[in-house]
C-alpha positions as CSV (number, residue, x, y, z in Angstrom):
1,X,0.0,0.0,0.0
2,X,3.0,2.4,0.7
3,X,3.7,2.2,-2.8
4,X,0.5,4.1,-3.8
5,X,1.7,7.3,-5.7
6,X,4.9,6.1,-6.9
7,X,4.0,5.6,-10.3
8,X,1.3,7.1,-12.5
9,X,0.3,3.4,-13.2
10,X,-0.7,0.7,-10.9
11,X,1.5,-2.4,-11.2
12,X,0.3,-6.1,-11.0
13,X,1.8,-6.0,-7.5
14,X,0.4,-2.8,-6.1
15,X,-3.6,-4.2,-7.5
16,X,-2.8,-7.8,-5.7
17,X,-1.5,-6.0,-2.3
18,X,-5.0,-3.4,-2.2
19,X,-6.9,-6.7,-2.9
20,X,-5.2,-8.4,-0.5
21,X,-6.0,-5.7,1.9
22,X,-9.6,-4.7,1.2
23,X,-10.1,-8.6,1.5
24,X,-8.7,-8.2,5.6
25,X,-10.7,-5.5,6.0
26,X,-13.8,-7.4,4.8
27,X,-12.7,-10.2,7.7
28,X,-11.3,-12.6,5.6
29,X,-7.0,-13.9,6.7
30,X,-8.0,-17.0,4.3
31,X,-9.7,-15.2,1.0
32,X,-7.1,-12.7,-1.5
33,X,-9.4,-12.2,-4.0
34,X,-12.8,-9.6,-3.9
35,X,-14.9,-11.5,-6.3
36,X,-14.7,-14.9,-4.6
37,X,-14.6,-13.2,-0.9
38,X,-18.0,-11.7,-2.5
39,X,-19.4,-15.0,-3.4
40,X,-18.8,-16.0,0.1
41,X,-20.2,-13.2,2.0
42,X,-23.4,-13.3,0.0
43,X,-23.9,-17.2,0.0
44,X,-23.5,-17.1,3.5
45,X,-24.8,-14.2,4.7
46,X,-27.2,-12.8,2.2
47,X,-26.2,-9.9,2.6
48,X,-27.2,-6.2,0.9
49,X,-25.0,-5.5,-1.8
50,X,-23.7,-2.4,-0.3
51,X,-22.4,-4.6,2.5
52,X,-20.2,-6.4,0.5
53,X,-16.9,-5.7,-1.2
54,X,-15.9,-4.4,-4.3
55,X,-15.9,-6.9,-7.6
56,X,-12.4,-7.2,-8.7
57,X,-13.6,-4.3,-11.7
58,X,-14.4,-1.9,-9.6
59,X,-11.4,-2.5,-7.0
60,X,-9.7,-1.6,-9.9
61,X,-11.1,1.3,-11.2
62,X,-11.0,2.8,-7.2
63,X,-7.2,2.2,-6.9
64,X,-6.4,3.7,-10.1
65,X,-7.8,6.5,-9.1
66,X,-6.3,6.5,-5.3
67,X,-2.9,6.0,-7.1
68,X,-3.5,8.8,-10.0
69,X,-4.6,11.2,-6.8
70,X,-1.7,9.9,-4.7
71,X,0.6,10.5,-7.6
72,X,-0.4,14.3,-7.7
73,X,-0.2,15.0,-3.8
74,X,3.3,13.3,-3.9
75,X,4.3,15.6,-6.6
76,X,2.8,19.2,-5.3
77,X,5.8,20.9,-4.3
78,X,7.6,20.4,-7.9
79,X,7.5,23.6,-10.0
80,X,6.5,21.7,-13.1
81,X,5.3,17.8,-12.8
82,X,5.0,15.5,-15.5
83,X,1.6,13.8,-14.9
84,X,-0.7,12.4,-17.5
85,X,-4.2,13.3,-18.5
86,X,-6.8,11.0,-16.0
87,X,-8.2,9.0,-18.9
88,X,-6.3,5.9,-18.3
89,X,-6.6,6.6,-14.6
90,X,-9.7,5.3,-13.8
91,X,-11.8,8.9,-14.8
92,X,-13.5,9.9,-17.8
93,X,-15.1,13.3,-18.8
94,X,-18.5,13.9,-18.5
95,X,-19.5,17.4,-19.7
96,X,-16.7,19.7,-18.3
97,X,-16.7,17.5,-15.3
98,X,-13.9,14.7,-14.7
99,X,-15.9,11.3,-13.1
């Protein structure tokens, strides 16, 4: 997780360690991966689909964006960064509004 920011884009590794993570948070020592920890809670528990975690897609899409933000703040005291457009970073222009 401490490597969130480092990059502009998220590596295999980084993905696998949030997953790993959002997966401990959701109770599971046992589980690493969101879609089957989200089989599991919902066979078991029935529960509401807010309760349970991400699908693997989404994860995604929410850690690209923590990294692309990460990136940004880790940068803010250079005169002149090089950073990327967000497209690519899990956001996409709606309007004149980035989503």
């Amino acid at each position: 997780m401490s490597q969130l920011g480092s990059t502009q884009n998220v590596s295999d590794s980084l993905m696998d360690a949030c997953e790993k993570f959002v997966c401990k948070l959701y109770g599971s020592n046992v589980i690493t991966s969101v879609n089957t920890l989200r089989f599991e809670l919902f066979t078991r528990t029935r529960a509401k689909s807010r309760m349970l975690p991400p699908n693997k897609d989404s994860l995604t899409f929410h850690v690209k964006r923590a990294n692309y933000q990460a990136f940004i703040w880790k940068r803010a005291l250079e005169a002149k960064p090089k950073i990327d457009d967000p497209p690519g970073h899990g956001w996409k222009i709606t309007g004149k509004c980035w989503k």
